[in-house]
N, C-alpha and C positions, 0 to 999 in steps of 0.2 A: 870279589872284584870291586863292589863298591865302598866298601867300608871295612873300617879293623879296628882294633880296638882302642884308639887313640883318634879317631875320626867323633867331629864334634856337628851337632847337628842345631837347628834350631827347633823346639817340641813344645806347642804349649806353654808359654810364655816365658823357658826359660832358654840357654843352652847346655847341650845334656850330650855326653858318649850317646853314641849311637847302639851300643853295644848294650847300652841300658834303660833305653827308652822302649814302653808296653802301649797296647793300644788293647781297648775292652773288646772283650770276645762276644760281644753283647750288643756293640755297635752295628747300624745302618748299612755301615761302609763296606763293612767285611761282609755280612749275611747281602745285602741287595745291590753291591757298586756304586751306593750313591755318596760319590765322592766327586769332587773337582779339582782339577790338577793344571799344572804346568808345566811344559818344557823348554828352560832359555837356557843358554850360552856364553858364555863369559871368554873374554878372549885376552891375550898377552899384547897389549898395542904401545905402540911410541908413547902415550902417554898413561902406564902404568896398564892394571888390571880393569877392561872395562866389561860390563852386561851390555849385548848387545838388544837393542827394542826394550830394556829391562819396562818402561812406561806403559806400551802397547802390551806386553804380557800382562803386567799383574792388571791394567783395566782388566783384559779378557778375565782374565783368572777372577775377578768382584763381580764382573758381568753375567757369568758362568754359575758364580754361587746362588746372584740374584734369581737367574730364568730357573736355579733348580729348588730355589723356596730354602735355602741352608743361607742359616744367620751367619752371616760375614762381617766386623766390624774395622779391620783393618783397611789402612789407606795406603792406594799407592808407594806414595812416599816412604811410608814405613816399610813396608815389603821388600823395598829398595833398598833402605838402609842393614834390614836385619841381611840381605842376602849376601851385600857386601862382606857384614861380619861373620858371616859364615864360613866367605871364602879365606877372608883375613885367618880366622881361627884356626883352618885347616890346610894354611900356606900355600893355595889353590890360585890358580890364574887360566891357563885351558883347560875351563870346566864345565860339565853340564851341571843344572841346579834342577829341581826337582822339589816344586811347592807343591804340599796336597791339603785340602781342606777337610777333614772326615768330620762326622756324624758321631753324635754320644748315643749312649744305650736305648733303644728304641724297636722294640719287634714289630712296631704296627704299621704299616701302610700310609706311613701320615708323614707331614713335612719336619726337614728337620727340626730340634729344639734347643743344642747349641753345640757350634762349630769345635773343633782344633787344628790348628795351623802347625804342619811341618815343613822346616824348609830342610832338603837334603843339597849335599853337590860331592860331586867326584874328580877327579881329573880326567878327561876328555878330548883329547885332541882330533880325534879322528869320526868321520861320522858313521853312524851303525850300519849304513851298506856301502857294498864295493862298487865302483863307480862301474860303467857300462857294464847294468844289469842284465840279464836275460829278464824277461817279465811274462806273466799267461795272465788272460781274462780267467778271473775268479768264476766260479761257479756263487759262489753267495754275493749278497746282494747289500748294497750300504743300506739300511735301514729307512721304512718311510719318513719322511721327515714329521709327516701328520703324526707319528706313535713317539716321537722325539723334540728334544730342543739342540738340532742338530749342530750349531751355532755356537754352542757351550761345551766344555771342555772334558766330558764325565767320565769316570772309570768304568762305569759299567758297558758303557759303548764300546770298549777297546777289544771286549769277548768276541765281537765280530771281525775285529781289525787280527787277531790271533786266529780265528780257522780262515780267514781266506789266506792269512800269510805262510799259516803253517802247508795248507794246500798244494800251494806253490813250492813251497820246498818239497814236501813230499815226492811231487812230480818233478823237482830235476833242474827247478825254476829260482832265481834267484827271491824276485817277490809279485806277487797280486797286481793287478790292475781289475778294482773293484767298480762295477757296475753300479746306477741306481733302477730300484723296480721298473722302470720303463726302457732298460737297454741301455741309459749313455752314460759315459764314462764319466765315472765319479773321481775315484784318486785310488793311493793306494794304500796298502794296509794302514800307513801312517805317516802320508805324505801328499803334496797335490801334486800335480802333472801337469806338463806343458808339451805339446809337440811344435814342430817347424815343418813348414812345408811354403817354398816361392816367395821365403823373404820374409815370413809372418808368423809369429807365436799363438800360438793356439791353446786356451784352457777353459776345463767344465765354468761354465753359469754359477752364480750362486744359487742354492737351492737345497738339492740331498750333498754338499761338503760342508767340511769345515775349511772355512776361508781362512787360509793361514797364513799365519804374521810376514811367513817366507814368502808365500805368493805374493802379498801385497806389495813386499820388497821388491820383486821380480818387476813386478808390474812396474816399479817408481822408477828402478834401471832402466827396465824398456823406454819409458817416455824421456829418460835425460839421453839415452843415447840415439833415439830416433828409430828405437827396433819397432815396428808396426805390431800391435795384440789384438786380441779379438776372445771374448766372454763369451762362448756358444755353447750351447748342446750337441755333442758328437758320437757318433757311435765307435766303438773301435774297430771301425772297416775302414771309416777314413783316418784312423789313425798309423793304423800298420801300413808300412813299408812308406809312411813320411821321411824327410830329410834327414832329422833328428826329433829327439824327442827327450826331457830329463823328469826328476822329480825333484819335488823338493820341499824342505822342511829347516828345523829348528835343528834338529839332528843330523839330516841327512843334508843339510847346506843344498847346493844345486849337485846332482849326480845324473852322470850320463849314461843312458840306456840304449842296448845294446840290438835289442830284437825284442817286437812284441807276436806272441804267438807264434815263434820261428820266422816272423818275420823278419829282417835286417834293415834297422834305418839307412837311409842310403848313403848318406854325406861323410867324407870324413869328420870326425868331431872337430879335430882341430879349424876347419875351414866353417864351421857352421856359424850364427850367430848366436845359436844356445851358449856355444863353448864362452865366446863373449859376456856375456852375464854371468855366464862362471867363474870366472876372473873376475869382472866387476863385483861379482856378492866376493870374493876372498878379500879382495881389497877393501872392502869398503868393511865387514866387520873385524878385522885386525887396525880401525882407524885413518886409513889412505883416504885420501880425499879423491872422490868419483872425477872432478875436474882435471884434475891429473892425469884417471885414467883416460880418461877423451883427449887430455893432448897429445897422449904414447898411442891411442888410435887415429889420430890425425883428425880428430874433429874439430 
């Protein structure tokens, strides 16, 4: 589903079939996850094929290589251009992209010693959950942030984000809602979260998340449209049976949630202010201008 044999990738300085590019069996990446990654979005807009945040990713993604000691030498800018041609290459416009940084041949326990850059994409148009999820508090836990560089993007992190998700399915669940070791809601398998409750948004602290590019958007809508937020530490006692509640990510855009722990948020979606910022994030990465959307909301 992601590739076929005429799918063209960027590997290691060149561009290459995807169908023919190797990675050493002997690398860091595959034996410990010490890899760093991205995930952006590319969307179909009035003015052509645009990366949505393309800027704010790849920082993350140099930031990411920086806090994990892996020689990173590419710039922004470049990153940005090669991903374009990616998508040019592969006649892609809603797309997800998929840069990962790995690690050459190295068995020891030591920092990397020199990088390789893939850039993948596919077409994408829809995001990887179904909107008003079912969700259950995970039994596993985000990771201390003390034994991590929680803040960075790593592949070996995601081993966690895969048994609480899997969890959840197993039990009947659409996806996780993961804890940090002291009880408050973290995010979820690979998304952050936001509830409502009397008019005001509510999401984790920074701390045990990754503060994500989507949250940060969330948070910018909230202040252009006047929606009230709040950065706390919560448990998910005061989150179940709130107003509404979504998640949301690079993938998963803003998605609305349905029940946490058989709970029922109470609001209809359509009437909440979550649904609002769901609309504003669809407009605004398809290229709409947010001013616009505040004049069709009477602001």
């Amino acid at each position: 589903m992601y590739y076929n044999n005429n799918t063209i990738i960027y590997f290691n300085g060149d561009f290459v079939k995807a169908s023919e590019a190797s990675v050493n069996l002997y690398g860091q990446s595959l034996h410990y996850g010490y890899a760093v990654f991205e995930g952006i979005k590319s969307y179909n807009t009035g003015g052509g094929t645009k990366i949505f945040k393309a800027r704010e990713h790849y920082d993350r993604l140099r930031r990411s290589a920086e806090l994990m000691h892996i020689p990173f030498n590419y710039t922004t800018d470049e990153l940005t251009a090669l991903s374009y041609e990616v998508l040019e290459l592969n006649g892609l416009s809603d797309a997800y992209l998929r840069p990962i940084v790995m690690c050459s041949p190295n068995m020891s326990l030591s920092k990397g010693k020199e990088s390789y850059l893939a850039i993948e994409a596919w077409e994408w148009s829809n995001g990887y959950m179904a909107n008003k999820m079912r969700i259950m508090t995970s039994t596993f836990e985000r990771p201390n942030p003390k034994a991590f560089k929680v803040e960075a993007k790593v592949s070996g992190h995601y081993v966690n984000s895969i048994l609480a998700c899997q969890e959840a399915k197993d039990a009947g669940y659409d996806e996780a809602l993961v804890l940090d070791g002291n009880g408050y809601v973290a995010e979820s398998s690979g998304a952050n979260v936001f509830y409502e409750k009397d008019g005001k948004l509510y999401t984790p602290a920074k701390g045990s998340i990754l503060p994500g590019i989507t949250r940060a958007t969330v948070l910018e809508i909230c202040a252009e449209l006047d929606i009230p937020t709040e950065e706390k530490l919560f448990k998910p006692e005061e989150m179940r049976g709130a107003d509404a509640a979504f998640f949301c990510g690079t993938a998963a855009e803003v998605l609305a949630l349905d029940s946490l722990d058989d709970v029922p948020f109470t609001k209809n979606w359509e009437d909440s202010l979550s649904a609002t910022v769901q609309k504003a994030y669809r407009n605004l990465v398809v290229g709409k201008n947010l001013e616009e959307f505040k004049l069709q909301l009477g602001y």
